[in-house]
C-alpha positions as CSV (number, residue, x, y, z in Angstrom):
1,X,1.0,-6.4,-9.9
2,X,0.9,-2.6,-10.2
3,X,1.5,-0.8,-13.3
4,X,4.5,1.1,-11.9
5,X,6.1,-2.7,-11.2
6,X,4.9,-3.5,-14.2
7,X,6.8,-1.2,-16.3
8,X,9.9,-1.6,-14.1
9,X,9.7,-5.7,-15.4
10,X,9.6,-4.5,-19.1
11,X,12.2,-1.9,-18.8
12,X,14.6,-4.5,-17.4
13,X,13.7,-7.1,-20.1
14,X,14.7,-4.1,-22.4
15,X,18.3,-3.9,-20.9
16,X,17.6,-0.8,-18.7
17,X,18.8,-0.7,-15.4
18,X,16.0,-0.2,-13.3
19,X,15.8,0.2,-9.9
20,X,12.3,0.2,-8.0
21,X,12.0,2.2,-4.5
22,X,9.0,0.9,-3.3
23,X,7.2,0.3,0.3
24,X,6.3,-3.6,1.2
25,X,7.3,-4.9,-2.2
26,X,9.8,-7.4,-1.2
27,X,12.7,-8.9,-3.7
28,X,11.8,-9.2,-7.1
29,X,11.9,-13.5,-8.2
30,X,11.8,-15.4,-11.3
31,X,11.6,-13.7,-14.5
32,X,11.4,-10.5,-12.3
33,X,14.7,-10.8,-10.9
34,X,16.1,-8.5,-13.4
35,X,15.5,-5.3,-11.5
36,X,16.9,-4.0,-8.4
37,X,14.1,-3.4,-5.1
38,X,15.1,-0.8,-2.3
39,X,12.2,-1.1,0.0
40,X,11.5,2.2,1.9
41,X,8.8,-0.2,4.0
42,X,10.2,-4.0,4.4
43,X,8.1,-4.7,7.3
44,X,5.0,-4.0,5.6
45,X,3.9,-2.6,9.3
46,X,-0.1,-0.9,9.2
47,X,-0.1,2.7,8.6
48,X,-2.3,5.1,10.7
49,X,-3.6,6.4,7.0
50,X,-2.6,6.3,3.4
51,X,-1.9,9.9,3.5
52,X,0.5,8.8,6.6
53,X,1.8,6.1,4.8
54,X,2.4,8.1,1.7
55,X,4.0,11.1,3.1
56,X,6.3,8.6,4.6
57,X,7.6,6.9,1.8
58,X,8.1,10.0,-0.5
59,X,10.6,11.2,2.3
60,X,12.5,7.9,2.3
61,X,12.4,7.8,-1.4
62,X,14.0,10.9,-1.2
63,X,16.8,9.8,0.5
64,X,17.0,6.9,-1.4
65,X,17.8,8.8,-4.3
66,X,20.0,10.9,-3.0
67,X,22.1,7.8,-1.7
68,X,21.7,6.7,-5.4
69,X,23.5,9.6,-6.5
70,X,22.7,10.5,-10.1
71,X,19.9,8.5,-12.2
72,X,19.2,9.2,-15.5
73,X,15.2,9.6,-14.9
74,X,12.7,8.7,-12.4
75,X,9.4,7.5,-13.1
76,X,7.5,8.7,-10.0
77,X,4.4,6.5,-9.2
78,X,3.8,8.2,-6.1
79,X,0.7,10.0,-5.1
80,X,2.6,13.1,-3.4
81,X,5.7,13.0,-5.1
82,X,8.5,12.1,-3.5
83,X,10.6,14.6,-1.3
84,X,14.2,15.6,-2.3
85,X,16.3,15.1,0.7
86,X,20.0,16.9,-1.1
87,X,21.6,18.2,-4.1
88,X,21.1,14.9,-6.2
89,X,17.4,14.0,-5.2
90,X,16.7,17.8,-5.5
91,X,17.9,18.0,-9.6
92,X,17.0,14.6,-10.3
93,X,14.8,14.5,-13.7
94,X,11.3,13.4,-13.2
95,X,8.0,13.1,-14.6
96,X,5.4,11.4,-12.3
97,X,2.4,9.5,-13.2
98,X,-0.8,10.3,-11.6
99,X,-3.3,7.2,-11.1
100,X,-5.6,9.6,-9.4
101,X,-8.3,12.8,-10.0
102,X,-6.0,15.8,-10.0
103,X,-8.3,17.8,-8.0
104,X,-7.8,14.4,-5.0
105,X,-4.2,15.2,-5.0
106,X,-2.9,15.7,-1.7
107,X,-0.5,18.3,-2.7
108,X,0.9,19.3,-6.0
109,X,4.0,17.7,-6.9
110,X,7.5,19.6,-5.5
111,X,8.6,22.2,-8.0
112,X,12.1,21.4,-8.1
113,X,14.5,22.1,-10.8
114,X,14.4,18.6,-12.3
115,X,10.9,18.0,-12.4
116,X,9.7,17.4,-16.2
117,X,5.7,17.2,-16.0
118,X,3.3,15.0,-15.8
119,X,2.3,11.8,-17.8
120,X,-1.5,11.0,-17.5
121,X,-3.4,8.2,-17.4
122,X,-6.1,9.1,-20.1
123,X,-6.9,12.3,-22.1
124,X,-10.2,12.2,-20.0
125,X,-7.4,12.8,-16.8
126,X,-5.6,15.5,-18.8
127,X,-8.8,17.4,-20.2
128,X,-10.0,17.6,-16.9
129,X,-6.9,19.2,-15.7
130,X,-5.5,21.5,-19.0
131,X,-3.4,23.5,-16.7
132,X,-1.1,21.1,-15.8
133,X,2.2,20.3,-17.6
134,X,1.6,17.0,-19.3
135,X,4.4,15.2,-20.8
136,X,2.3,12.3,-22.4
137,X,-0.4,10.1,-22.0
138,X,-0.1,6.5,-21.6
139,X,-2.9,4.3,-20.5
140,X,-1.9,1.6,-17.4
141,X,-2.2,-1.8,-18.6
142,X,-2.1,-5.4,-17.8
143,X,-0.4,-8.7,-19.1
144,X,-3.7,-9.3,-20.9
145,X,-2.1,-13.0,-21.8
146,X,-2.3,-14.2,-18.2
147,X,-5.9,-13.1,-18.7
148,X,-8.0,-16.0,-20.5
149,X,-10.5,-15.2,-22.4
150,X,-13.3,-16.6,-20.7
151,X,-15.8,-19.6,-22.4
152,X,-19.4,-18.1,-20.6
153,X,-20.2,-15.5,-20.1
154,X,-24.0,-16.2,-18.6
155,X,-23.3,-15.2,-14.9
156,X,-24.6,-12.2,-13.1
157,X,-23.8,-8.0,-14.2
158,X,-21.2,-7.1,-12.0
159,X,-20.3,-3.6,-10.7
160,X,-16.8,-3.0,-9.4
161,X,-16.0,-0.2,-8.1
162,X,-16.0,2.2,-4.5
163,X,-19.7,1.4,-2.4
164,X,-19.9,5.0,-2.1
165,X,-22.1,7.8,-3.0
166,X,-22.5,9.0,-7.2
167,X,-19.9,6.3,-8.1
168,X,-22.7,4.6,-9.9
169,X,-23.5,1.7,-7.8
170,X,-27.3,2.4,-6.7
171,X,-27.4,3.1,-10.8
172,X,-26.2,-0.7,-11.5
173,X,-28.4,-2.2,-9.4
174,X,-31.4,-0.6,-10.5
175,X,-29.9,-1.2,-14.5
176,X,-29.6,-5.0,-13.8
177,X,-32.9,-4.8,-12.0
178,X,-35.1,-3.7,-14.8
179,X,-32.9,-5.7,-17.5
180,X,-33.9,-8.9,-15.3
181,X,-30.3,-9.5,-14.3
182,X,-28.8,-10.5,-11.0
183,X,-25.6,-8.6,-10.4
184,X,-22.7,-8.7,-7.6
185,X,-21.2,-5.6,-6.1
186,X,-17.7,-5.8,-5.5
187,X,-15.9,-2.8,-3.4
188,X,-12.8,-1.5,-4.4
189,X,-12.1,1.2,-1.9
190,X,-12.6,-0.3,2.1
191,X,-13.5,2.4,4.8
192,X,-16.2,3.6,7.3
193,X,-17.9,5.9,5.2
194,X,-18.1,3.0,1.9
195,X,-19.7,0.6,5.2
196,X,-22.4,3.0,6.1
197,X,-23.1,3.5,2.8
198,X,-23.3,-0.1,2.2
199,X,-25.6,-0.8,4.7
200,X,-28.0,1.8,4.5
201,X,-28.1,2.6,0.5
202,X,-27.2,-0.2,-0.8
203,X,-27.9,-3.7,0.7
204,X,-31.9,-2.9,1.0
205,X,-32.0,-2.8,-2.5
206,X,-30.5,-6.1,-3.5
207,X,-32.8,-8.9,-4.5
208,X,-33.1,-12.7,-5.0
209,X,-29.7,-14.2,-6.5
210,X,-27.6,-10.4,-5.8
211,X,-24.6,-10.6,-3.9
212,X,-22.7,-7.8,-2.4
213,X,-19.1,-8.1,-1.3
214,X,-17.1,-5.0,0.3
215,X,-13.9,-6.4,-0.7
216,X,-12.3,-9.7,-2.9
217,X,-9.0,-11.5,-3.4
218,X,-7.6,-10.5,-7.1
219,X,-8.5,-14.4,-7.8
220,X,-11.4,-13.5,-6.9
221,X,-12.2,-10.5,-9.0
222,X,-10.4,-12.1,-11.7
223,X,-13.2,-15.4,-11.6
224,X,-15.9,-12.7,-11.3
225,X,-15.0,-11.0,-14.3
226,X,-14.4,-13.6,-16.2
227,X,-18.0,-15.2,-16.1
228,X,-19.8,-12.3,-16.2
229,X,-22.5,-11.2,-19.1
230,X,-21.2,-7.7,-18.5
231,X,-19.0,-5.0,-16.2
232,X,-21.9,-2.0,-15.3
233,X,-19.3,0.6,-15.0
234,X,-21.0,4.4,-14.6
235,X,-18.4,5.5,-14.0
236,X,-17.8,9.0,-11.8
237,X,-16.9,11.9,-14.2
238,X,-13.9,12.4,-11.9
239,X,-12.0,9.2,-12.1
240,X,-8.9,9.1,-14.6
241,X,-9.1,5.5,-15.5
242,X,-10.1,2.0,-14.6
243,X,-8.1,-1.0,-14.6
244,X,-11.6,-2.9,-13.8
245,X,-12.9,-2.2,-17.4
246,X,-9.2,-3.1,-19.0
247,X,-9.4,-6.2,-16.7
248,X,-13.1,-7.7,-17.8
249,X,-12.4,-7.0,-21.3
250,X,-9.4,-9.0,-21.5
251,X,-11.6,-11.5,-20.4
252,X,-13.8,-11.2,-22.8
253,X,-16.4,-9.3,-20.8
254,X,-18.5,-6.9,-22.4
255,X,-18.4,-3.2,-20.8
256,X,-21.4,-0.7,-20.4
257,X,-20.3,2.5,-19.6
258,X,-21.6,6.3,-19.7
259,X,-20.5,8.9,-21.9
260,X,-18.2,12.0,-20.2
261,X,-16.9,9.6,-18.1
262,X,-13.1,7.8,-19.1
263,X,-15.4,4.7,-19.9
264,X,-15.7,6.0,-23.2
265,X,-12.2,6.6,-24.2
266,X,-11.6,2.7,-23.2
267,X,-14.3,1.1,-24.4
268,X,-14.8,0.9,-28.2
269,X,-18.9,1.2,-28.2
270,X,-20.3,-1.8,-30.2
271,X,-17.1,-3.9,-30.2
272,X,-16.0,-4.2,-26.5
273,X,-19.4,-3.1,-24.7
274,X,-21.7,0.0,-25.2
275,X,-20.9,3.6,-24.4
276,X,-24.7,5.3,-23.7
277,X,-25.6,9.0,-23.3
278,X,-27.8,8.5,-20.2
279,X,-27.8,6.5,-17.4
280,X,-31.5,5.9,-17.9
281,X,-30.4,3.5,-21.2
282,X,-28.2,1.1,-18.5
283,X,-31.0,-1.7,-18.9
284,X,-31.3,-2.0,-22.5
285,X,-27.7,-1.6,-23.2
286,X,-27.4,-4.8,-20.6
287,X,-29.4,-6.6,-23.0
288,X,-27.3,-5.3,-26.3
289,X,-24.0,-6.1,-24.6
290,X,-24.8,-9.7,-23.6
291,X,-24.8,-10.0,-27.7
292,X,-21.0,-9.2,-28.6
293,X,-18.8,-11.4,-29.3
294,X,-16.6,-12.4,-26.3
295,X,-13.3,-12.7,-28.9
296,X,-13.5,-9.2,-29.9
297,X,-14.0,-8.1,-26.8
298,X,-10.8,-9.3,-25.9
299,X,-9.0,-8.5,-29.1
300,X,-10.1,-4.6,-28.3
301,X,-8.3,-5.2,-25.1
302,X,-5.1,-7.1,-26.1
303,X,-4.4,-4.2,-28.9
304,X,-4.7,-1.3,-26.5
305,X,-4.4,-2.0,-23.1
306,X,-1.5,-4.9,-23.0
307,X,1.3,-4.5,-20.8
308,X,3.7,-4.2,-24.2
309,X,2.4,-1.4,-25.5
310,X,2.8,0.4,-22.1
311,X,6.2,-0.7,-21.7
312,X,7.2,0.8,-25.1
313,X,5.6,4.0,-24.5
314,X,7.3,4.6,-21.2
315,X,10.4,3.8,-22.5
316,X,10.2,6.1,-25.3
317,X,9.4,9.0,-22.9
318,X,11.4,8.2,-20.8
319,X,14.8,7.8,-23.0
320,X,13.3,11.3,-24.8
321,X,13.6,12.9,-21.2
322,X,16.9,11.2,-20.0
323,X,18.7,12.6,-23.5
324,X,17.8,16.0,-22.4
325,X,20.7,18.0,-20.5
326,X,17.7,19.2,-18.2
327,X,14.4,20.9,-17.9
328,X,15.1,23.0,-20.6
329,X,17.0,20.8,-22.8
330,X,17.2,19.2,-26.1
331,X,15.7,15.8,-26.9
332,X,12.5,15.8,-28.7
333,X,9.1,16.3,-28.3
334,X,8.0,14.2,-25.3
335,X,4.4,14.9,-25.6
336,X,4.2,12.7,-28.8
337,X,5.8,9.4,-29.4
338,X,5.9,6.0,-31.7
339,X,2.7,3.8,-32.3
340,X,3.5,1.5,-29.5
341,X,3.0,-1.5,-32.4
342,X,5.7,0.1,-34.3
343,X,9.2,-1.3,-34.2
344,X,11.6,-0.7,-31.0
345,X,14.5,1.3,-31.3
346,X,17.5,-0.3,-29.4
347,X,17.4,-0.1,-25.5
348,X,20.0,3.1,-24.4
349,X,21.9,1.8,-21.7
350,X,20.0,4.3,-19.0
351,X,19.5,3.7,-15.3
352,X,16.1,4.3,-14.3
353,X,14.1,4.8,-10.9
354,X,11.0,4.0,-10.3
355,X,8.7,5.3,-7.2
356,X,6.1,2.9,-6.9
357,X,4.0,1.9,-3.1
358,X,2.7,-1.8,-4.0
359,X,-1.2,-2.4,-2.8
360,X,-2.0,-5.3,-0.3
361,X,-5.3,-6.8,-1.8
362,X,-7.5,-7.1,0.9
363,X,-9.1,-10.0,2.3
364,X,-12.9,-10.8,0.6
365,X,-15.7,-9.5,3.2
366,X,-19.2,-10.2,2.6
Protein backbone atom coordinates (compact mmCIF):
# COMPACT_ATOMS: atom_id res chain seq x y z
CA UNK A 1 0.00 0.00 0.00
CA UNK A 2 1.39 3.49 -0.66
CA UNK A 3 2.20 5.83 2.01
CA UNK A 4 -0.30 8.52 0.77
CA UNK A 5 -3.13 5.44 1.29
CA UNK A 6 -1.48 4.70 4.15
CA UNK A 7 -1.98 7.87 6.01
CA UNK A 8 -5.53 8.23 4.63
CA UNK A 9 -6.24 4.62 6.76
CA UNK A 10 -4.82 6.21 9.93
CA UNK A 11 -6.47 9.50 9.56
CA UNK A 12 -9.89 7.78 9.25
CA UNK A 13 -9.12 5.45 12.27
CA UNK A 14 -8.49 8.87 14.01
CA UNK A 15 -12.12 10.18 13.24
CA UNK A 16 -11.07 12.46 10.26
CA UNK A 17 -13.00 12.47 7.30
CA UNK A 18 -10.83 11.60 4.69
CA UNK A 19 -11.42 11.44 1.33
CA UNK A 20 -8.71 9.88 -1.20
CA UNK A 21 -8.70 11.03 -5.08
CA UNK A 22 -6.66 8.59 -6.53
CA UNK A 23 -6.16 6.87 -10.09
CA UNK A 24 -6.80 2.89 -10.24
CA UNK A 25 -7.28 2.51 -6.57
CA UNK A 26 -10.56 0.94 -6.47
CA UNK A 27 -13.02 1.00 -3.19
CA UNK A 28 -11.43 0.87 0.03
CA UNK A 29 -12.59 -2.89 2.02
CA UNK A 30 -12.25 -4.17 5.44
CA UNK A 31 -10.78 -2.24 8.08
CA UNK A 32 -10.13 0.31 5.17
CA UNK A 33 -13.60 1.08 4.55
CA UNK A 34 -13.50 4.06 6.66
CA UNK A 35 -12.48 6.51 4.01
CA UNK A 36 -14.10 7.71 0.99
CA UNK A 37 -12.22 6.75 -2.78
CA UNK A 38 -12.98 9.12 -5.86
CA UNK A 39 -11.08 7.45 -8.57
CA UNK A 40 -9.86 9.97 -11.24
CA UNK A 41 -8.69 6.46 -13.22
CA UNK A 42 -11.35 3.44 -12.47
CA UNK A 43 -10.42 1.57 -15.48
CA UNK A 44 -6.88 1.39 -14.62
CA UNK A 45 -6.41 1.67 -18.67
CA UNK A 46 -2.19 1.89 -19.71
CA UNK A 47 -0.89 5.28 -19.96
CA UNK A 48 1.32 6.32 -22.94
CA UNK A 49 3.86 7.65 -20.04
CA UNK A 50 3.90 8.42 -16.35
CA UNK A 51 4.32 11.95 -17.14
CA UNK A 52 0.95 11.39 -19.39
CA UNK A 53 -0.58 9.63 -16.76
CA UNK A 54 0.27 12.15 -14.13
CA UNK A 55 -0.61 15.31 -15.86
CA UNK A 56 -3.84 13.56 -16.30
CA UNK A 57 -4.82 12.85 -12.97
CA UNK A 58 -3.70 16.21 -11.38
CA UNK A 59 -6.37 17.82 -13.90
CA UNK A 60 -9.17 15.47 -12.79
CA UNK A 61 -8.10 15.91 -9.21
CA UNK A 62 -8.70 19.34 -9.85
CA UNK A 63 -11.98 19.10 -10.66
CA UNK A 64 -12.61 16.75 -8.18
CA UNK A 65 -12.02 19.26 -5.66
CA UNK A 66 -13.66 21.79 -6.94
CA UNK A 67 -16.90 19.44 -7.13
CA UNK A 68 -15.93 18.87 -3.36
CA UNK A 69 -16.37 22.33 -2.67
CA UNK A 70 -14.47 23.41 0.45
CA UNK A 71 -11.98 20.89 2.33
CA UNK A 72 -10.20 21.77 5.18
CA UNK A 73 -6.68 20.56 3.76
CA UNK A 74 -5.30 18.53 1.10
CA UNK A 75 -2.46 16.33 1.42
CA UNK A 76 -1.09 16.25 -2.20
CA UNK A 77 0.79 12.98 -3.06
CA UNK A 78 1.09 13.92 -6.51
CA UNK A 79 4.25 14.26 -8.49
CA UNK A 80 3.01 17.54 -10.40
CA UNK A 81 0.60 18.87 -8.21
CA UNK A 82 -2.63 18.81 -8.93
CA UNK A 83 -4.37 21.51 -11.23
CA UNK A 84 -7.08 23.90 -9.85
CA UNK A 85 -9.94 23.75 -12.13
CA UNK A 86 -12.28 26.95 -10.10
CA UNK A 87 -12.57 29.25 -7.29
CA UNK A 88 -12.63 26.27 -4.60
CA UNK A 89 -9.74 23.96 -6.11
CA UNK A 90 -7.88 27.32 -6.78
CA UNK A 91 -7.77 28.49 -2.70
CA UNK A 92 -7.82 25.20 -1.40
CA UNK A 93 -5.01 24.78 1.38
CA UNK A 94 -2.30 22.47 0.49
CA UNK A 95 0.95 21.15 1.31
CA UNK A 96 2.27 18.39 -0.98
CA UNK A 97 4.59 15.67 -0.31
CA UNK A 98 7.39 15.06 -2.58
CA UNK A 99 8.58 11.14 -2.83
CA UNK A 100 10.94 12.35 -5.50
CA UNK A 101 14.57 14.34 -6.11
CA UNK A 102 13.39 17.94 -6.33
CA UNK A 103 15.65 18.63 -9.21
CA UNK A 104 13.38 15.28 -11.21
CA UNK A 105 10.32 17.31 -10.67
CA UNK A 106 8.44 17.73 -13.68
CA UNK A 107 7.27 21.17 -12.86
CA UNK A 108 7.25 23.10 -9.67
CA UNK A 109 4.13 22.86 -7.83
CA UNK A 110 1.17 25.63 -8.96
CA UNK A 111 1.57 28.76 -6.94
CA UNK A 112 -1.89 29.36 -6.04
CA UNK A 113 -3.07 31.20 -3.11
CA UNK A 114 -3.71 28.21 -0.91
CA UNK A 115 -0.64 26.43 -1.35
CA UNK A 116 1.17 26.00 2.15
CA UNK A 117 4.70 24.36 1.30
CA UNK A 118 6.17 21.40 1.15
CA UNK A 119 6.65 18.46 3.56
CA UNK A 120 9.73 16.31 2.78
CA UNK A 121 10.53 12.99 2.89
CA UNK A 122 14.00 13.26 4.74
CA UNK A 123 16.25 16.23 5.81
CA UNK A 124 18.69 14.66 3.13
CA UNK A 125 15.55 15.75 0.50
CA UNK A 126 15.23 19.12 2.12
CA UNK A 127 19.13 19.92 2.43
CA UNK A 128 19.46 19.21 -1.03
CA UNK A 129 16.82 21.63 -1.92
CA UNK A 130 17.14 24.73 1.01
CA UNK A 131 15.25 26.96 -1.26
CA UNK A 132 12.16 25.46 -1.15
CA UNK A 133 9.32 26.21 1.41
CA UNK A 134 9.22 23.16 3.65
CA UNK A 135 6.57 22.73 6.02
CA UNK A 136 8.02 19.60 7.84
CA UNK A 137 9.65 16.54 7.42
CA UNK A 138 8.10 13.31 7.94
CA UNK A 139 9.76 10.04 6.88
CA UNK A 140 7.12 7.51 4.72
CA UNK A 141 6.63 4.43 6.56
CA UNK A 142 5.20 1.00 6.66
CA UNK A 143 3.02 -1.26 8.96
CA UNK A 144 6.30 -2.72 10.22
CA UNK A 145 3.86 -5.36 12.26
CA UNK A 146 2.73 -7.13 9.05
CA UNK A 147 6.47 -7.34 8.59
CA UNK A 148 7.95 -10.51 10.52
CA UNK A 149 11.04 -10.39 11.75
CA UNK A 150 12.68 -12.91 9.86
CA UNK A 151 14.44 -16.26 11.64
CA UNK A 152 17.77 -16.45 8.93
CA UNK A 153 19.23 -14.44 7.67
CA UNK A 154 21.99 -16.70 5.68
CA UNK A 155 20.79 -16.08 2.12
CA UNK A 156 22.41 -14.03 -0.57
CA UNK A 157 23.31 -9.75 -0.30
CA UNK A 158 20.63 -8.32 -2.09
CA UNK A 159 20.59 -4.95 -4.04
CA UNK A 160 17.24 -3.30 -4.67
CA UNK A 161 17.02 -0.63 -6.40
CA UNK A 162 16.83 1.02 -10.38
CA UNK A 163 19.46 -1.39 -12.97
CA UNK A 164 20.71 1.85 -14.16
CA UNK A 165 23.82 3.79 -14.35
CA UNK A 166 25.65 5.34 -10.68
CA UNK A 167 22.63 3.94 -8.71
CA UNK A 168 25.15 1.62 -7.10
CA UNK A 169 24.41 -1.63 -8.59
CA UNK A 170 27.82 -2.55 -10.50
CA UNK A 171 29.19 -1.32 -6.83
CA UNK A 172 27.08 -4.22 -5.06
CA UNK A 173 28.06 -6.77 -7.14
CA UNK A 174 31.63 -6.15 -7.04
CA UNK A 175 31.11 -5.64 -2.81
CA UNK A 176 29.45 -9.10 -2.56
CA UNK A 177 32.06 -10.37 -4.87
CA UNK A 178 35.12 -9.72 -2.87
CA UNK A 179 33.17 -10.43 0.52
CA UNK A 180 32.52 -13.98 -1.06
CA UNK A 181 28.85 -13.41 -1.14
CA UNK A 182 26.24 -14.32 -3.75
CA UNK A 183 23.75 -11.51 -4.20
CA UNK A 184 20.39 -10.94 -6.23
CA UNK A 185 19.56 -7.82 -8.06
CA UNK A 186 16.20 -6.84 -7.94
CA UNK A 187 14.95 -3.72 -10.36
CA UNK A 188 12.72 -1.26 -9.08
CA UNK A 189 12.30 1.06 -11.97
CA UNK A 190 11.31 -1.05 -15.52
CA UNK A 191 12.25 0.69 -18.85
CA UNK A 192 14.38 0.47 -22.05
CA UNK A 193 17.21 2.30 -20.94
CA UNK A 194 17.39 0.03 -17.17
CA UNK A 195 17.19 -3.25 -20.01
CA UNK A 196 20.22 -2.15 -21.92
CA UNK A 197 21.89 -1.47 -19.08
CA UNK A 198 21.07 -4.70 -17.71
CA UNK A 199 22.27 -6.60 -20.37
CA UNK A 200 25.39 -5.03 -21.22
CA UNK A 201 26.80 -3.67 -17.58
CA UNK A 202 25.40 -5.75 -15.58
CA UNK A 203 24.55 -9.48 -16.30
CA UNK A 204 28.38 -10.22 -17.56
CA UNK A 205 29.43 -9.61 -14.23
CA UNK A 206 27.28 -11.96 -12.31
CA UNK A 207 28.74 -15.19 -11.10
CA UNK A 208 27.91 -18.72 -9.86
CA UNK A 209 24.73 -18.69 -7.42
CA UNK A 210 23.81 -14.50 -8.56
CA UNK A 211 20.58 -13.93 -9.69
CA UNK A 212 19.32 -10.92 -11.41
CA UNK A 213 15.67 -10.08 -11.71
CA UNK A 214 14.36 -6.69 -13.53
CA UNK A 215 11.31 -6.71 -11.66
CA UNK A 216 9.34 -8.86 -8.49
CA UNK A 217 5.84 -9.24 -7.00
CA UNK A 218 5.88 -7.28 -3.47
CA UNK A 219 5.69 -11.09 -2.06
CA UNK A 220 8.35 -11.44 -3.67
CA UNK A 221 10.55 -8.62 -2.53
CA UNK A 222 9.12 -9.03 0.78
CA UNK A 223 10.63 -13.11 0.91
CA UNK A 224 13.86 -11.64 -0.46
CA UNK A 225 14.35 -9.30 2.18
CA UNK A 226 13.46 -11.22 4.67
CA UNK A 227 16.25 -13.94 4.27
CA UNK A 228 18.79 -11.98 3.32
CA UNK A 229 22.41 -11.46 5.28
CA UNK A 230 22.14 -7.85 4.20
CA UNK A 231 20.40 -4.99 1.84
CA UNK A 232 23.69 -3.37 -0.26
CA UNK A 233 22.11 -0.05 -0.69
CA UNK A 234 24.68 2.74 -2.26
CA UNK A 235 22.59 4.66 -2.56
CA UNK A 236 22.48 7.69 -5.40
CA UNK A 237 23.22 11.11 -3.56
CA UNK A 238 20.04 12.32 -5.36
CA UNK A 239 17.39 10.07 -4.06
CA UNK A 240 15.19 11.42 -1.05
CA UNK A 241 14.46 8.14 0.63
CA UNK A 242 14.02 4.42 0.38
CA UNK A 243 11.28 2.44 1.50
CA UNK A 244 13.64 -0.70 0.48
CA UNK A 245 15.99 -0.02 3.51
CA UNK A 246 12.75 0.72 5.88
CA UNK A 247 11.33 -2.47 4.35
CA UNK A 248 14.54 -5.02 5.06
CA UNK A 249 15.04 -3.67 8.37
CA UNK A 250 11.72 -4.35 9.64
CA UNK A 251 12.67 -7.59 8.73
CA UNK A 252 15.41 -7.84 10.58
CA UNK A 253 17.80 -7.31 7.70
CA UNK A 254 20.92 -5.57 8.24
CA UNK A 255 21.53 -2.39 5.87
CA UNK A 256 24.97 -1.19 4.34
CA UNK A 257 24.79 2.02 3.10
CA UNK A 258 27.21 5.03 2.06
CA UNK A 259 27.64 8.16 3.80
CA UNK A 260 26.03 11.63 1.82
CA UNK A 261 23.53 9.52 0.66
CA UNK A 262 19.77 9.44 2.77
CA UNK A 263 21.07 5.84 3.79
CA UNK A 264 22.60 7.38 6.58
CA UNK A 265 19.89 9.36 8.11
CA UNK A 266 17.83 5.92 8.17
CA UNK A 267 20.14 3.64 9.17
CA UNK A 268 21.51 3.76 12.75
CA UNK A 269 25.32 2.60 11.90
CA UNK A 270 26.25 -0.36 14.19
CA UNK A 271 22.64 -1.14 15.28
CA UNK A 272 20.57 -1.61 12.03
CA UNK A 273 23.56 -2.07 9.40
CA UNK A 274 26.73 0.08 8.75
CA UNK A 275 26.97 3.53 7.29
CA UNK A 276 30.76 3.65 5.50
CA UNK A 277 32.68 6.67 4.13
CA UNK A 278 33.75 4.96 0.85
CA UNK A 279 32.32 2.71 -1.43
CA UNK A 280 35.64 0.86 -1.45
CA UNK A 281 34.80 -0.44 2.46
CA UNK A 282 31.33 -2.28 0.87
CA UNK A 283 33.12 -5.79 1.30
CA UNK A 284 34.17 -5.66 4.77
CA UNK A 285 31.17 -3.90 6.06
CA UNK A 286 29.30 -7.09 4.33
CA UNK A 287 31.11 -9.12 6.67
CA UNK A 288 30.47 -6.71 9.93
CA UNK A 289 26.81 -6.48 9.11
CA UNK A 290 26.08 -10.24 8.83
CA UNK A 291 27.15 -9.88 12.84
CA UNK A 292 24.09 -7.64 14.19
CA UNK A 293 21.55 -8.81 15.83
CA UNK A 294 18.47 -9.39 13.64
CA UNK A 295 16.09 -8.08 16.77
CA UNK A 296 17.55 -4.75 16.87
CA UNK A 297 17.55 -4.39 13.61
CA UNK A 298 14.07 -4.49 13.65
CA UNK A 299 13.52 -2.63 16.85
CA UNK A 300 15.55 0.45 15.00
CA UNK A 301 12.87 0.08 12.34
CA UNK A 302 9.63 -0.42 14.41
CA UNK A 303 10.56 2.93 16.52
CA UNK A 304 11.18 5.14 13.52
CA UNK A 305 9.72 4.08 10.53
CA UNK A 306 6.23 2.47 11.62
CA UNK A 307 3.22 3.53 10.01
CA UNK A 308 1.99 5.17 13.61
CA UNK A 309 4.37 7.44 13.98
CA UNK A 310 3.72 8.77 10.34
CA UNK A 311 0.18 8.93 10.94
CA UNK A 312 0.58 11.17 13.96
CA UNK A 313 2.91 13.39 12.36
CA UNK A 314 0.64 14.09 9.40
CA UNK A 315 -2.10 14.63 11.46
CA UNK A 316 -0.42 17.10 13.54
CA UNK A 317 0.59 19.10 10.43
CA UNK A 318 -2.08 18.84 8.96
CA UNK A 319 -4.70 19.98 11.83
CA UNK A 320 -1.78 22.97 12.51
CA UNK A 321 -2.52 24.03 8.75
CA UNK A 322 -6.33 23.47 8.56
CA UNK A 323 -6.64 25.90 11.99
CA UNK A 324 -5.01 28.53 9.97
CA UNK A 325 -7.54 31.15 8.26
CA UNK A 326 -5.02 30.79 5.21
CA UNK A 327 -1.49 31.19 3.91
CA UNK A 328 -0.78 33.76 6.13
CA UNK A 329 -2.70 32.78 9.09
CA UNK A 330 -2.56 31.83 12.64
CA UNK A 331 -2.04 28.30 13.89
CA UNK A 332 1.35 27.42 15.03
CA UNK A 333 4.49 26.57 13.83
CA UNK A 334 4.13 23.84 11.25
CA UNK A 335 7.74 23.18 10.72
CA UNK A 336 8.08 21.61 14.24
CA UNK A 337 5.63 19.19 15.85
CA UNK A 338 5.14 16.41 18.83
CA UNK A 339 7.46 13.37 19.31
CA UNK A 340 5.34 11.09 17.34
CA UNK A 341 5.54 8.58 20.66
CA UNK A 342 4.08 11.38 22.64
CA UNK A 343 0.50 11.30 23.57
CA UNK A 344 -2.40 12.20 20.85
CA UNK A 345 -4.35 15.20 21.23
CA UNK A 346 -8.09 14.47 20.36
CA UNK A 347 -8.92 13.99 16.50
CA UNK A 348 -10.57 17.79 15.20
CA UNK A 349 -13.42 16.83 13.31
CA UNK A 350 -11.55 18.06 9.82
CA UNK A 351 -12.35 16.74 6.33
CA UNK A 352 -9.25 15.96 4.56
CA UNK A 353 -8.15 15.17 0.84
CA UNK A 354 -5.72 13.27 -0.10
CA UNK A 355 -3.99 13.09 -3.85
CA UNK A 356 -2.50 9.93 -4.10
CA UNK A 357 -1.91 7.69 -7.86
CA UNK A 358 -1.60 3.98 -6.42
CA UNK A 359 1.43 1.86 -8.14
CA UNK A 360 0.64 -1.51 -10.00
CA UNK A 361 3.61 -3.82 -8.93
CA UNK A 362 4.76 -5.27 -11.77
CA UNK A 363 4.97 -8.77 -12.84
CA UNK A 364 8.65 -10.60 -11.69
CA UNK A 365 10.88 -10.80 -14.99
CA UNK A 366 14.02 -12.64 -14.96
Amino acid sequence: MVPGVLIAWGLAERDHQVTVIGAGLGEPTGAHARYAVIDTDPTGGQRASAEIAERLHAEQAGKVLERLGAVDVVSDHTRTGWLPAGEHSLKARTVQTSYWPVVELWEPAPRTPGHLGWVAVSEHQQRNAPDLPWAKVIHPAIPVGRHPLGTSHGGPCVYLGPLLPDHGAGLAVEAAHRAGRPIVLVGTKLSARATAYTEVELRPQLASGDELLEAVSPLERWELLAGACCLVAPLHPEVAYSLEVVEAMAYGTPVVTTVGTVGAELVSHGVSGLVISDAVLLPGAIGRAERLDPRRVRAHAASRFDVRGMVSAYEWLLTQLAATSGPDGEGGDAATGPDASAPRAAPAPIAWTGCVRQQVPAARMR
